[in-house]
Legacy VTK file of the C-alpha trace (Angstrom):
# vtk DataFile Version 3.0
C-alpha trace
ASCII
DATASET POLYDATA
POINTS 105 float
-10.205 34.339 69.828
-8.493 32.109 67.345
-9.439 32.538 63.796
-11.515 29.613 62.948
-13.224 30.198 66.101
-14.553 34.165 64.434
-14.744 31.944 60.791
-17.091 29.593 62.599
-19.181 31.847 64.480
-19.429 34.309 60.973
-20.487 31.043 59.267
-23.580 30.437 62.208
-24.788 33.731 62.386
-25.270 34.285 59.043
-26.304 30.368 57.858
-23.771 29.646 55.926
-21.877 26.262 54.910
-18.384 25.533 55.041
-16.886 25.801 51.564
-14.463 22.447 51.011
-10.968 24.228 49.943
-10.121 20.475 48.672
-13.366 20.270 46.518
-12.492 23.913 44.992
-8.501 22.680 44.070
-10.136 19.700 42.460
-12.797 21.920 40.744
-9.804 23.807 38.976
-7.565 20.531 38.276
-10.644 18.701 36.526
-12.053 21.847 34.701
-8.352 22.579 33.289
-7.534 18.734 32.525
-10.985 19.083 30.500
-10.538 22.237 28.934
-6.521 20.880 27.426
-8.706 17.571 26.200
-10.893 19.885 24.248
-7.756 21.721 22.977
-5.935 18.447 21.959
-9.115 17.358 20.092
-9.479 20.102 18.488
-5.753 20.570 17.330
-6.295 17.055 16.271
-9.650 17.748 14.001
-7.688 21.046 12.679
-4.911 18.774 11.426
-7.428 16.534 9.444
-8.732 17.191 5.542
-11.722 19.022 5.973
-13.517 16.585 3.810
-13.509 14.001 5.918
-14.875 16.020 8.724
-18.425 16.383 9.262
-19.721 20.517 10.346
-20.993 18.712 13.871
-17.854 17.096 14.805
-16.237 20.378 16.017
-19.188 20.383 18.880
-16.802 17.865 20.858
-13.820 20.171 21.111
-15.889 23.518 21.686
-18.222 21.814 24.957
-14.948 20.831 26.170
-13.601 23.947 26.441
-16.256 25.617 27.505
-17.586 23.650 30.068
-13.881 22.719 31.502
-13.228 26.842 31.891
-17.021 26.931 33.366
-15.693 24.449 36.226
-12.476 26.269 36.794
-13.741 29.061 37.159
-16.411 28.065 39.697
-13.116 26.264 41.545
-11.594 29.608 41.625
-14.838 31.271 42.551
-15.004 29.122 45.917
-11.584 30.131 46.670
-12.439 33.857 46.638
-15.933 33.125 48.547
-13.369 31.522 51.402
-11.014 34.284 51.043
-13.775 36.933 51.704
-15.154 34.878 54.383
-12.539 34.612 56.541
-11.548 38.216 56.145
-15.103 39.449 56.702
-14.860 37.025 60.341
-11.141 39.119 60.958
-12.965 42.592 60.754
-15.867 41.651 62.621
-13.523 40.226 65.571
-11.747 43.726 64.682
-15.372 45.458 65.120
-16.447 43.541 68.158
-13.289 44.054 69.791
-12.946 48.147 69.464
-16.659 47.500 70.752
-15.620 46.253 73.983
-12.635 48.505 74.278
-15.101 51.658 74.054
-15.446 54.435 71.336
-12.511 56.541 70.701
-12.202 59.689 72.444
LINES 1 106
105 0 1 2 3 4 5 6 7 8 9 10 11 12 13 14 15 16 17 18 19 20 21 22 23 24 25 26 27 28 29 30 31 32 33 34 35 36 37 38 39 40 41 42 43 44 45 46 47 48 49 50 51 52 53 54 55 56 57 58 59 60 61 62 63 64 65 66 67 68 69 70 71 72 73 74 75 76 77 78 79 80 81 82 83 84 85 86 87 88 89 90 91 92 93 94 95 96 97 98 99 100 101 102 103 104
């Protein structure tokens, strides 16, 4: 059996969807393009008189940051959910196929 064959019959017998490894790479790129723009703005209010700086404008920067790492994070998440996916399929054609062979004497 070849192994997106066990990936796709793991994926119908349990209900699952297809995870998009492209949408998960693209996840990490935009999250850590986001997360340097809040660094850069930051770096750039830091290097300002702090007079001229109002307490709110530092919101920017932090959001930035956090939500950028959120989305990376969630890009790398998918990539582990696929990992574990397609290993669980490899020990359940593992399983089925000792199955088949009988039990161990």
């Amino acid at each position: 059996m070849a192994p997106d064959d066990s990936l796709d019959r793991l994926h119908r017998d349990l209900g699952l969807k297809r995870f998009n490894p492209l949408w998960a790479k693209l996840e990490i790129v935009f999250g850590l393009f986001v997360v340097a723009a809040g660094l850069f703005g930051g770096v750039k209010l830091a290097l300002r008189p702090e007079v001229e700086i109002p307490p709110w404008a530092w919101l920017g920067p932090v959001l930035l940051v956090t939500l950028g790492g959120y989305l990376a994070l969630a890009g790398h998440r998918s990539h582990l959910y696929q990992s574990n996916n397609r290993l669980t399929a490899h020990l359940a054609d593992l399983i089925r196929a000792q199955q088949k062979s009988g039990p161990p004497l």
